[in-house]
Structures are given as structure tokens and as C-alpha cells.
C-alpha positions as CSV (number, residue, x, y, z in Angstrom):
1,X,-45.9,-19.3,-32.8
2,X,-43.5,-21.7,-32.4
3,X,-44.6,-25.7,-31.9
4,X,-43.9,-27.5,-28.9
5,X,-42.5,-30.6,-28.0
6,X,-44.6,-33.1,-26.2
7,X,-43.1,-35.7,-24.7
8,X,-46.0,-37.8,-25.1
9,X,-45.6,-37.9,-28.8
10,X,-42.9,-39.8,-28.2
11,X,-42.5,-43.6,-27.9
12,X,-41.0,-44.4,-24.7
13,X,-37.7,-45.5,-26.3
14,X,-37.1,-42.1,-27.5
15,X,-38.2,-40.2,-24.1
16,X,-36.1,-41.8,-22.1
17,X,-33.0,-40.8,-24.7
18,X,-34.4,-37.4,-24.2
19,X,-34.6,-37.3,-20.3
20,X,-30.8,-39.0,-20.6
21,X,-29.5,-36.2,-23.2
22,X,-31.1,-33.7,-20.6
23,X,-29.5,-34.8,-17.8
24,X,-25.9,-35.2,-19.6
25,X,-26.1,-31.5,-20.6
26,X,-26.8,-30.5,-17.1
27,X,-23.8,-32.6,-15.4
28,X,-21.6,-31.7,-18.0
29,X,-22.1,-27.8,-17.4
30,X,-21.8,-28.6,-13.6
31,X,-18.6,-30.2,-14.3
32,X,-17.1,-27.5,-16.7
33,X,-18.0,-25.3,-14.1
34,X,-15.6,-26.9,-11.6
35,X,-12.7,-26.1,-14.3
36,X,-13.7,-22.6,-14.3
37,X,-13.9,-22.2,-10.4
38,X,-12.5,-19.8,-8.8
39,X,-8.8,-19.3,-7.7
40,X,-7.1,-20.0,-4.5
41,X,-6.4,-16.9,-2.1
42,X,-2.8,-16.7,-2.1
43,X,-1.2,-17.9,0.8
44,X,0.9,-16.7,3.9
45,X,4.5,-16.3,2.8
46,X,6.3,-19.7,4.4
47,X,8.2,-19.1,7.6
48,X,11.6,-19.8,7.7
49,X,12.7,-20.6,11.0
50,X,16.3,-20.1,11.2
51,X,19.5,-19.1,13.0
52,X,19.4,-15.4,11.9
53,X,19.3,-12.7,14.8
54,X,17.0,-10.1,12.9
55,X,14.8,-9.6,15.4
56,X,17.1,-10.7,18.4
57,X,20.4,-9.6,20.0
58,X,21.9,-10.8,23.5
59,X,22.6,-7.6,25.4
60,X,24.9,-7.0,28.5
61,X,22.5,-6.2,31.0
62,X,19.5,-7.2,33.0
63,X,16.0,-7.9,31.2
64,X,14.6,-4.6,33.3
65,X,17.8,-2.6,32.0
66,X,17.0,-3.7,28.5
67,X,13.5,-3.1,28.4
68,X,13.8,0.3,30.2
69,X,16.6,1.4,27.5
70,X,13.7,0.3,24.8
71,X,11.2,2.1,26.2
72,X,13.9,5.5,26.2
73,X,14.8,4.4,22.8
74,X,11.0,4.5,21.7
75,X,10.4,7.9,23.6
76,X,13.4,9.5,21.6
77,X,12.1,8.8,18.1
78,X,8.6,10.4,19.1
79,X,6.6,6.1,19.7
80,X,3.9,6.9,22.6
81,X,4.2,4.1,24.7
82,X,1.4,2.0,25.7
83,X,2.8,-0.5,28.1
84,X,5.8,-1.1,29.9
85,X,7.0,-3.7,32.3
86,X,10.3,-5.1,33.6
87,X,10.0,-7.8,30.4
88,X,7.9,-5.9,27.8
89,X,7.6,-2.5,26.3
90,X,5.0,-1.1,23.3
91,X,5.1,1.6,21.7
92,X,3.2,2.9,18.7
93,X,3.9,6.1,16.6
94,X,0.9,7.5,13.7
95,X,2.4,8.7,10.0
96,X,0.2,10.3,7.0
97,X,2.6,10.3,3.8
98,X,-0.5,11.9,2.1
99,X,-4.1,12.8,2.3
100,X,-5.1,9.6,1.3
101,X,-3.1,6.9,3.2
102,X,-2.4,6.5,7.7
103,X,0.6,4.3,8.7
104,X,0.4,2.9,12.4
105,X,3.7,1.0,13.6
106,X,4.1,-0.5,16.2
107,X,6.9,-1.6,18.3
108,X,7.2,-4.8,20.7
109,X,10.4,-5.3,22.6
110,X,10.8,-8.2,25.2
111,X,13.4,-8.9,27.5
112,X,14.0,-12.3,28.9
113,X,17.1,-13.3,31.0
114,X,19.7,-15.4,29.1
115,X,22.0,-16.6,32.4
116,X,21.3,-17.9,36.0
117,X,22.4,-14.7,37.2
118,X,20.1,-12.5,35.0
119,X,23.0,-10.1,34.1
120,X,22.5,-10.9,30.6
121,X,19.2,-10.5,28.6
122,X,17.9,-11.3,25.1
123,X,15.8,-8.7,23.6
124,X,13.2,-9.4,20.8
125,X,12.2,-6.6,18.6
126,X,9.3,-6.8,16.2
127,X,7.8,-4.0,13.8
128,X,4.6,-4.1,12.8
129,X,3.3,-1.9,10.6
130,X,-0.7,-1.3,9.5
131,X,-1.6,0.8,6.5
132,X,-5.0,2.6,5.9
133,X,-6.5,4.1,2.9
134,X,-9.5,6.9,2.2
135,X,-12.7,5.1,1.3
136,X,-14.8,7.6,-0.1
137,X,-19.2,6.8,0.1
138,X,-21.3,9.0,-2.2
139,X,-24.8,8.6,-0.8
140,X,-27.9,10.3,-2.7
141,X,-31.3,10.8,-1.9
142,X,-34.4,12.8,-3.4
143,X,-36.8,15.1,-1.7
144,X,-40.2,14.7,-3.3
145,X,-43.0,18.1,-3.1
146,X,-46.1,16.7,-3.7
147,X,-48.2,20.1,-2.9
148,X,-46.3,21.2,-5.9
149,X,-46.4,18.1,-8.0
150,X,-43.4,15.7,-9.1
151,X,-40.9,18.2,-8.1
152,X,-37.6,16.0,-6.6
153,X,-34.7,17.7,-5.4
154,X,-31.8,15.4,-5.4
155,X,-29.5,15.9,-2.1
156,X,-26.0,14.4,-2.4
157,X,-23.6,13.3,0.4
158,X,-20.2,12.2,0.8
159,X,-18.4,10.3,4.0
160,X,-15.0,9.4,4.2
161,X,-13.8,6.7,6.0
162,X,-10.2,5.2,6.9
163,X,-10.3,1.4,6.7
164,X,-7.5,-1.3,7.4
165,X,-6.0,-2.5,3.9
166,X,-2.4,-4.4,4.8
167,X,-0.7,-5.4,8.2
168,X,2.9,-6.1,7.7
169,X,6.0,-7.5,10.4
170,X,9.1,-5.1,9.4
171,X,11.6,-7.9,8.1
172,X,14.4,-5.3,7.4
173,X,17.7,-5.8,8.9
174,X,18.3,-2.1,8.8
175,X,15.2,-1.1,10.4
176,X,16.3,-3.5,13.7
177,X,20.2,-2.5,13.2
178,X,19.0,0.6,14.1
179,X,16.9,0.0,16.7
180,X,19.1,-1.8,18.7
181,X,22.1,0.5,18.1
182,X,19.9,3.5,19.8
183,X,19.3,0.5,22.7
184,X,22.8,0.3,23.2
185,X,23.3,4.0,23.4
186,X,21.0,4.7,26.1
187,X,22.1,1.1,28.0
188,X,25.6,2.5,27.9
189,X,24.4,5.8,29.3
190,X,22.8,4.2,32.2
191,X,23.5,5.9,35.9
């Protein structure tokens, strides 16, 4: 058996040192701690708030015109649309590249007038996209006989479940170049 230390064997002199190394040994592992903390979650990119037209281009026609030629442009490559108005449209559209992964974009075009006369609109386009992923649950339980003794029978389970892992805006000039080409092809089509 190992002996004890009693403090009260001590002189008082030689306590207190005691008590004092104690307590420096504590604060110094609180304050390595800190060093060892952990990291920062990493941050939202920085906006950039500039002059580019990625998401924007003046169009020759009213906001309604604009906004109508969205929502036909939407319709044509398959979006369901979920609202439309004289000044907004939004569409959405489902894709499954596998088993395992869902894609949900979504599409948000406004229209806002950009003269007195209203004969000339700017339309805003943004992309959004959300991704998904499989998250498999294995659940287990036992089922327990006791008119026949210990007997357990184990039962196993599985549930899949799709949650959210990444929201993204479509920065792609290509994506928009695109989207605002098929605009101008049902504008110029108008009756």
C-alpha cells in the first residue's frame, strides 16, 4: 500500500508551496488548453461587389415580357414552375446523377423596369443549386424468450434518409450565357 501525503505533516511554509504548485499546474493546463482549441469554421467566400453583369442583362422589352419569356424559357428545359408574376418567376427542376446523391436547382428571375417608359427591363437571374446525399441508419434490437430461457433473437433494420449537405449560387458565366440566350429567343418570338 502506498503512503499518503498528509498535509498536516507539513509546516505551514511548505503547505502553502504545495497548494501554490497545485494551483500553477491546474492554470497552466487550462492555458495550454486554449493553444490547443479548436479551429475556426471557415468562412463565407468574400463578396465582391462589382461591375460584372453575370447575373444581369438589360433586355429590350417590358418587365412582364421579360419575365414571361423566363418563365417559357424554364418550361422548355423541363424547371416546374412555382411562381410567376409580372416581376418574378421560379422554377425548380430535380436531378439524381446516382443512387446515392439528389440535386434540386433552382431558378429566380426578376424583372424590374430600367426607363420611365418601362419599355426596357433588367432581368436578374440567380441559380441555386442544393445537393443531398444517402444517409444510411442501421438500427438493432433483440427479442428476449424467457419461457425458453436466455434465448435472444437479434432483429436488424436499416432506413435511408436523404439529408441536405451543400447549397451553392451557380457563379458560372456559361450557365447564365445560356440562360439568357434561350430568353432572347422566346422574347424575339413574341406575337
Amino acid at each position: 500500500m502506498m503512503p499518503m501525503i498528509r498535509f498536516s505533516h507539513f509546516s505551514k511554509p511548505w503547505r502553502s508551496r504545495w497548494i501554490r504548485a497545485g494551483w500553477c499546474g491546474v492554470m497552466s493546463v487550462l492555458w495550454l488548453s486554449g493553444c490547443g482549441s479548436v479551429p475556426k469554421p471557415a468562412s463565407a467566400r468574400h463578396e465582391a461587389f462589382g461591375a460584372a453583369e453575370t447575373y444581369s442583362r438589360l433586355i429590350d422589352a417590358t418587365p412582364a415580357q421579360t419575365c414571361e419569356a423566363g418563365r417559357r424559357a424554364l418550361l422548355s428545359q423541363g424547371y416546374i414552375v412555382n411562381s410567376s408574376s409580372p416581376d418574378l418567376v421560379e422554377g425548380t427542376k430535380h436531378f439524381q446523377p446516382d443512387v446515392e446523391s439528389h440535386l434540386k436547382m433552382l431558378i429566380r428571375v426578376v424583372c424590374v423596369p430600367e426607363d420611365a417608359q418601362g419599355q426596357v427591363s433588367l432581368a436578374f437571374v440567380t441559380g441555386v443549386q442544393e445537393s443531398y446525399g444517402l444517409k444510411k441508419a442501421n438500427t438493432s434490437a433483440s427479442l428476449g424468450l424467457s419461457a425458453i430461457g436466455s434465448l435472444s433473437i437479434p432483429l436488424m433494420s436499416s432506413s435511408d434518409s436523404m439529408v441536405k449537405i451543400g447549397v451553392e449560387t451557380i457563379s458560372e458565366e456559361s450557365f447564365y450565357d445560356g440562360f439568357f440566350s434561350l430568353l432572347q429567343q422566346y422574347l424575339n418570338e413574341k406575337p
